[in-house]
Phi, psi and omega in degrees: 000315192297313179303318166311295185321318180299319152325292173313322172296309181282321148314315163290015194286138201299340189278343152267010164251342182298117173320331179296303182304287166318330191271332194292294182305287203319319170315309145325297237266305199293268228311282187357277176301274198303275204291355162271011166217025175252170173287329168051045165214158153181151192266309172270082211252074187275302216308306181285308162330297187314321194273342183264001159290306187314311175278356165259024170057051178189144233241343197209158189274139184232135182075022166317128175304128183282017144302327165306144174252096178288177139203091166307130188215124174063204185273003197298147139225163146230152207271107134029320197275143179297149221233015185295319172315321145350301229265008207243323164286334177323322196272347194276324187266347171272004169242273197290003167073216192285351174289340154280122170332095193281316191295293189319311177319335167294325192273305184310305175317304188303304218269286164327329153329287181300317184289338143263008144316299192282357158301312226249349173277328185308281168317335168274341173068043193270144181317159177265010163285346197251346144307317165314294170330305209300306169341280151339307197269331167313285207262022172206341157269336166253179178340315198284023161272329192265009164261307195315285200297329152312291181079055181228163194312291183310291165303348182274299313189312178273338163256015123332273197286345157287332179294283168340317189284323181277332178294317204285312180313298198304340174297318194277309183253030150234308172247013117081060157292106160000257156002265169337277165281013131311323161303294197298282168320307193304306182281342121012271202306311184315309204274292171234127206289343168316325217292334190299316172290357161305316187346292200314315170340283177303328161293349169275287244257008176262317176285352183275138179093341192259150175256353174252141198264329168316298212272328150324297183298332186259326185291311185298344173270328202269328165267006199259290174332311178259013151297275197316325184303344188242008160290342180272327172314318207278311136030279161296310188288326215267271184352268187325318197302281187296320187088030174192162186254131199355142182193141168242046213283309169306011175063006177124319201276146183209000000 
């Protein structure tokens, strides 16, 4: 009896009701489970090529495996993908080089999803069994266990804008910054460019509660301004890359 209590005590401890806390287990939980069922190598770790181009002042690879899928001019190739994934590798190819680990890095990425997901479902105040579930099936019923755990360019790319995308909720549904989840969506879009159509989403949800159509009208230029703003960036880079900017003047074909 005393041992039960004692349990009940400890579940009910304040520090194990804390949202933080609780996203911490999941995240753990994830991390856990996807490395004990990924291969945790992948050959297409363009991600990693790429951020070791960056710290050597160059947009592009040199000496590229011919198996990667480039698009290659001369001996340059570049990488195709939009480059917000980068930012999840950088600090790993700035100690280890080209020798850092894209799939683990996926699995890292994967595992901070899931836990502001469950931040961010928390905040919405949804039950907690039906937070669990929810979880549970995120991170363990669909596709995004087996991209976390692959790690290869593309998959890194699609838990890239679920991290970000999870990031942006948790934003919107506590201190709900413009600014901020602009940032967030904008590096979405940045990991895969489909995601830039969440967008409308997030303008509601910049936009739920407020009565003054003025203080709407100003949160929505302001997030409106820096989506774009990093859309001119992306822009800039697809330039510098290629010398000319998205374009489908060739009907698709190439």
């Amino acid at each position: 009896m005393e041992n039960v209590k004692q349990r009940t005590a400890l579940l009910s401890h304040p520090a194990l009701r804390n949202k933080w806390v609780q996203a911490t287990g999941w995240a753990l939980l994830v991390l856990a489970v996807y490395a004990a069922t990924s291969p945790l190598t992948t050959p297409y770790d363009h991600y990693v090529r790429l951020a070791d181009a960056f710290f050597h002042g160059r947009g592009y690879l040199l000496d590229a495996p011919a198996f990667l899928e480039l698009a290659r001019y001369g001996e340059k190739a570049f990488v195709i993908n939009p480059p917000a994934p980068t930012l999840f590798v950088m600090p790993w190819v700035a100690i280890w080089g080209l020798n850092a680990n894209q799939a683990v890095i996926s699995i890292l990425v994967a595992a901070g999803a899931i836990g502001l997901f469950w931040i961010a479902i928390t905040q919405l105040g949804w039950d907690l069994r039906f937070r669990i579930g929810m979880t549970a099936l995120l991170a363990f019923g669909t596709s995004f266990w087996w991209s976390a755990t692959t790690g290869s360019v593309w998959l890194l790319a699609h838990v890239g804008a679920v991290f970000f995308l999870m990031a942006a909720l948790a934003e919107t549904t506590s201190r709900n910054r413009p600014w901020l989840t602009a940032i967030l969506v904008g590096l979405a879009g940045l990991s895969r460019l489909p995601v830039f159509l969440s967008a409308p989403f997030f303008v509601y949800m910049l936009a739920r509660g407020q009565d003054d159509w003025r203080a709407i009208l100003k949160r929505l230029t302001l997030f409106a301004l820096v989506l774009g703003f990093l859309g001119a960036l992306y822009l800039l880079y697809t330039y510098a890359e290629y010398g000319t900017l998205p374009s489908d003047t060739n009907g698709g074909n190439s």
